[in-house]
N, C-alpha and C positions, 0 to 999 in steps of 0.2 A: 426530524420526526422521532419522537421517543419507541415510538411502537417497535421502527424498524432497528432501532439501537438494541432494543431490550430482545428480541426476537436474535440478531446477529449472533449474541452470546446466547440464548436462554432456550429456545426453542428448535424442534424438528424440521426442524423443515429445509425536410431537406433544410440543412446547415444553411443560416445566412452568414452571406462574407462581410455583412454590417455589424461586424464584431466589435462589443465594445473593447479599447484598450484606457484605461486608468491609470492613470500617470502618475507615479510617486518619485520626490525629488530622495535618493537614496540619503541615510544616515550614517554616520560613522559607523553604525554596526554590519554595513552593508559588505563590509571589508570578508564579513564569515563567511561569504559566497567565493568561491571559486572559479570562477565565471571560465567556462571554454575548457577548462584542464585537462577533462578526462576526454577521451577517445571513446569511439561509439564500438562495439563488440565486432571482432574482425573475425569469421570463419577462417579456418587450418584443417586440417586432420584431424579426425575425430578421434579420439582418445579411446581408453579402453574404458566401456560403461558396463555392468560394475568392473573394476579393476583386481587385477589375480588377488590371488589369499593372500602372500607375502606381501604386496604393497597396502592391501590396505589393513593390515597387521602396523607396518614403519609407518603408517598413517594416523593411526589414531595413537601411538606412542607421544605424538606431541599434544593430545589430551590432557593434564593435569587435571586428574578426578579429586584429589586431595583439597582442590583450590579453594579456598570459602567466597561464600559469594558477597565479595565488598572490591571497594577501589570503582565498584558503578557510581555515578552522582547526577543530579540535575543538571540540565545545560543549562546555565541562565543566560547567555547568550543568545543563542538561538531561542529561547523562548523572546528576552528582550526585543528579540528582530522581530517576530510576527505580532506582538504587541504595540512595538511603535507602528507598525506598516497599519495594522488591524485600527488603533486608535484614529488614523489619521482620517477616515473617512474616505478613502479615493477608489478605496475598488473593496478589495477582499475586507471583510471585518469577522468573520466567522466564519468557520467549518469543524467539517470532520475529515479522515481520509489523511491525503498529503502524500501520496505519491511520489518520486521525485526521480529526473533523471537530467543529467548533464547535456547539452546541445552545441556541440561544436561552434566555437567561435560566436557562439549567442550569448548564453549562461547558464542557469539552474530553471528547467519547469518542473513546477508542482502541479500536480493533478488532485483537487478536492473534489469529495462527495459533495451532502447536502450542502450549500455555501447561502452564507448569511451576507446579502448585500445593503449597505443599512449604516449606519453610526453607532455611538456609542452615547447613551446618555449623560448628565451631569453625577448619577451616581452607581457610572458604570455598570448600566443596562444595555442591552439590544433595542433599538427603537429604530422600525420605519427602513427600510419599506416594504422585503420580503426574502421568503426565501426559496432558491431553486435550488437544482438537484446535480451541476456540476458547475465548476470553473478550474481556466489553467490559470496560475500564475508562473511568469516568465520574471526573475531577480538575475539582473546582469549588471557591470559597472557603469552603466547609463541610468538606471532607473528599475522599480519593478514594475511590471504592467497585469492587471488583471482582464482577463479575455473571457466577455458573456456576451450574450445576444440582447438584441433590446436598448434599454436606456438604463440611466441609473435609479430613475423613478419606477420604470416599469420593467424589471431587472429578466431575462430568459434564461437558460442553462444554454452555457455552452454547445456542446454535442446534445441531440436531438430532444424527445422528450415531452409532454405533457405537463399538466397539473397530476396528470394518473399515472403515466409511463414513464418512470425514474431509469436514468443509466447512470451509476456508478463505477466509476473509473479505477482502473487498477494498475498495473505497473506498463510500463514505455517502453519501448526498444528504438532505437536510431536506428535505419537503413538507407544508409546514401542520404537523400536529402526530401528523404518525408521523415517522421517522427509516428512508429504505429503504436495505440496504446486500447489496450484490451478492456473494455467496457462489459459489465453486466447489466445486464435488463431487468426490470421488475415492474408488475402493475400495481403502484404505490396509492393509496390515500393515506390521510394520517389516523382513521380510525378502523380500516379493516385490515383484513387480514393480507400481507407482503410474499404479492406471487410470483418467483423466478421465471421469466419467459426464454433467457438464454444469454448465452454470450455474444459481443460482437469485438471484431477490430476494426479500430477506425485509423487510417493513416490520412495526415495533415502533413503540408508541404511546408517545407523551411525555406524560407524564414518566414514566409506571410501564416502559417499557422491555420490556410486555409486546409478544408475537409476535402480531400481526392475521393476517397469511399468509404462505405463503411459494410462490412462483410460480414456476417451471421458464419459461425460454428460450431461443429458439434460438440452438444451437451451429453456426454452420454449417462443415465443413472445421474439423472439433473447435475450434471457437474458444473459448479459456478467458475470458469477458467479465467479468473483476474487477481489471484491470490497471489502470485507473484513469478516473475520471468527471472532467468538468467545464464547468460552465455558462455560457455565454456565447452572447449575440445571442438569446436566447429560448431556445432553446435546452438541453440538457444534452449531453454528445458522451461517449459509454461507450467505451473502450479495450479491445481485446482482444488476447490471442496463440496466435497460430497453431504449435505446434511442427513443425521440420522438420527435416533432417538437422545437428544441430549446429547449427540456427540458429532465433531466434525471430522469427516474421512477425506486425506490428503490421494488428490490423484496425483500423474503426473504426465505431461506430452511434452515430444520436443519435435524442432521443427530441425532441418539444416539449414545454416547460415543464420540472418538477422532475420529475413524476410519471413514474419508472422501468418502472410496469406502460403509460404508453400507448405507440401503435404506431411500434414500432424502425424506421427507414430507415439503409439500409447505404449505404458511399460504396464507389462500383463505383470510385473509378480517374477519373471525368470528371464523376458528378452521381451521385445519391441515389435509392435503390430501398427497396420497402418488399419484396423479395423478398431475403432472407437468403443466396441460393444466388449470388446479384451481387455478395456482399461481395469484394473485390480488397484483397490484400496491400499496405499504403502503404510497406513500408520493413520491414526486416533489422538485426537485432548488437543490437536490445533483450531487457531480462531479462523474465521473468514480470511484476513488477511495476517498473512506471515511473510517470514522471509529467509533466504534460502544463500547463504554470502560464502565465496570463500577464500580463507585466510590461511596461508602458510601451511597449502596444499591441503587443507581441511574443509570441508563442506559445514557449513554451520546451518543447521535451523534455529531460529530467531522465532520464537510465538509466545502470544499472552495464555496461559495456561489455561484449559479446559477440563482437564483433566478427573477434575472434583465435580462436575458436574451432573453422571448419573446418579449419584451415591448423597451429594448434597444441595444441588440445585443454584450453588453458589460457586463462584467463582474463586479459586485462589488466591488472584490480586497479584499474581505472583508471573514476572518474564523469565520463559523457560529456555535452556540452548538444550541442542541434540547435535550430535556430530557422526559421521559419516564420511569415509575415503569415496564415494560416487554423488553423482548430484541425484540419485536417483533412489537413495538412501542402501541398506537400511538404517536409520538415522538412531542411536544409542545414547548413550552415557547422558542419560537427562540429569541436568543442573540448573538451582534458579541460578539468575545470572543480574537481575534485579526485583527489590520486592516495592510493590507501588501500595500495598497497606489493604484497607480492605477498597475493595471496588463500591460497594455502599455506603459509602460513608459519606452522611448529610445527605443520601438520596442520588449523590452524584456518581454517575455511571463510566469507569474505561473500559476502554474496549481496542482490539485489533491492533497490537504492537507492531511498525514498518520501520525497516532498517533502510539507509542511506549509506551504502557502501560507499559512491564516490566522494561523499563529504569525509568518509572516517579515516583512521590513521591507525594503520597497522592492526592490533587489538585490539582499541577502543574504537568503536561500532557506536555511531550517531544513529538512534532510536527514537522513533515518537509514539503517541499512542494517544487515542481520540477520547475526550470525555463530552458526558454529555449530564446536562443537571435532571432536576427531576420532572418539570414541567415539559408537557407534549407541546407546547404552543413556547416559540423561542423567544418572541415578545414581549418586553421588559426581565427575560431572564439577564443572570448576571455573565458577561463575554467572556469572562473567565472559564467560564461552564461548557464554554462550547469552543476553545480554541483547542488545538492539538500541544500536545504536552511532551520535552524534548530530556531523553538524555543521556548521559553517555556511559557506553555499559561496556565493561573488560570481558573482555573474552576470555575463557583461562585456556588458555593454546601457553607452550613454550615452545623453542626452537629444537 
């Protein structure tokens, strides 16, 4: 839905186990998945949040401010993979979003937003049959499988949801052997106005991917909490955004261990509360979804630049990094790190840069970011317009 695309950037503001699985025979490019590699986030001793003056002084010394921002380039790869899978007609053919998180001894799941289930016409259009408001896909060395409700003719969203009540899915954490992944609520039409009703988690058991529960969270100062997770120092740190006027304000909570239902502590600004209502604003000019990675003891923020938007109502176009010795910021030395052009251009909308840690390699940080064309109705639009767009962006860290 255009509306809630253009709004994401521009504006203020029970599970059936009859799930479908789609069966794609893998391609040679299947090989870019990594299937099982990575390990699920293991709670230790929590570290020091923020860390003394002196350490995070040697912390950000492997910053390179000088760095200009090139050696980023397109994945053609990775894009080739969701286009062959997308062409092929067997499950996913379209979205936004993409999520992603490794699954022990399974593979790679993706978590999409609005997902286009449907083909691809003779002059590569969207045609038939419709579209809902989430799906996972699951890409392992057996095949990829897309997981909705329904049929393929009569296609549901994965996790819960209406024609009205959209949940859009945001980043995954492994624990043991459910998979929880933090969803936001919205009561959606594609002509009025897009109402945030809250956040949930939903944990799904592995390997069958069925729903255990799904558990409502506090929002506090409407905080949308699906903008991105990640573990470290015992730890897991959940990311949120605050909308304001033309501008998005990053909260931040973390939980101890993996396990997303136990009790949330919010970072006021100076130390950590386990009252919701202390959560303080760390920083301004990130998108809905960002992302939070880090590399050679460096805290990276990863976001599609906001920035320009009180002042011009337009977007930069432009993937910004921030660096910071804590996960909990305060996140500095802004650098673009890649430039995507103008965001309008031909009408065609990006939006919401997400990083793929366990896909990347050292520096170079696997990045996608969601486009959408200009038409509200995705029907006979062109597939190109609506798939996620990949690529791979240098970090400027040195040792």
């Amino acid at each position: 839905m255009l509306v809630r695309k253009v709004r994401s950037i521009f504006t203020n503001a029970s599970h059936s186990r009859r799930s479908r699985l789609a069966i794609y025979s893998l391609p040679a490019i299947a090989l870019l998945v990594a299937a099982g590699t990575v390990a699920p986030i293991v709670a230790g001793s929590p570290s020091h949040d923020p860390p003394p003056a002196g350490a995070a002084s040697a912390c950000l010394s492997h910053v390179d401010a000088t760095a200009p921002a090139g050696g980023s380039r397109p994945s053609q790869g990775w894009d080739a993979f969701w286009n062959s899978y997308g062409d092929s007609a067997t499950g996913w053919t379209a979205a936004d979003g993409g999520y992603s998180v490794a699954l022990p001894g399974m593979g790679e799941l993706w978590m999409y937003a609005d997902t286009y289930i449907g083909d691809v016409g003779p002059h590569g259009t969207l045609r038939g049959p419709r579209l809902i408001h989430n799906s996972f896909v699951l890409a392992s060395s057996s095949g990829i499988h897309t997981y909705f409700r329904g049929t393929r003719t009569t296609p549901l969203s994965f996790f819960g949801g209406t024609n009205y009540t959209a949940y859009w899915p945001g980043p995954a954490v492994v624990d043991g052997n459910t998979v929880q992944v933090l969803f936001s609520k919205y009561h959606a039409t594609e002509m009025s106005t897009i109402t945030f009703l809250g956040s949930v988690v939903a944990r799904f058991s592995l390997p069958s991917m069925s729903l255990l529960s799904a558990t409502a969270v506090p929002t506090p100062m409407d905080t949308m909490w699906s903008s991105w997770a990640l573990g470290s120092g015992g730890y897991t740190y959940i990311y949120g955004v605050q909308s304001g006027a033309f501008l998005k304000l990053m909260h931040i909570a973390r939980v101890r261990g993996n396990d997303l239902l136990g009790r949330w502590q919010y970072w006021t600004g100076k130390r950590w509360s386990y009252n919701p209502d202390r959560s303080a604003v760390v920083m301004s000019g990130v998108s809905d979804s960002f992302s939070v990675v880090k590399v050679d003891g460096v805290y990276v923020l990863v976001t599609l630049s906001t920035r320009s938007l009180p002042k011009t109502h337009d977007p930069s176009g432009n993937v910004d990094a921030y660096f910071s010795c804590s996960p909990a910021g305060p996140f500095v030395h802004r650098m673009v790190v890649y430039r995507l052009g103008s965001q309008l251009r031909r009408g065609v909308l990006d939006y919401n840069a997400i990083a793929h840690p366990e896909l990347s390699h050292g520096t170079m940080l696997l990045v996608s970011y969601s486009v959408h064309g200009p038409s509200i109705s995705m029907l006979g639009q062109p597939v190109s317009e609506y798939r996620p767009q990949y690529a791979w962006i240098r970090l400027p860290l040195h040792p």
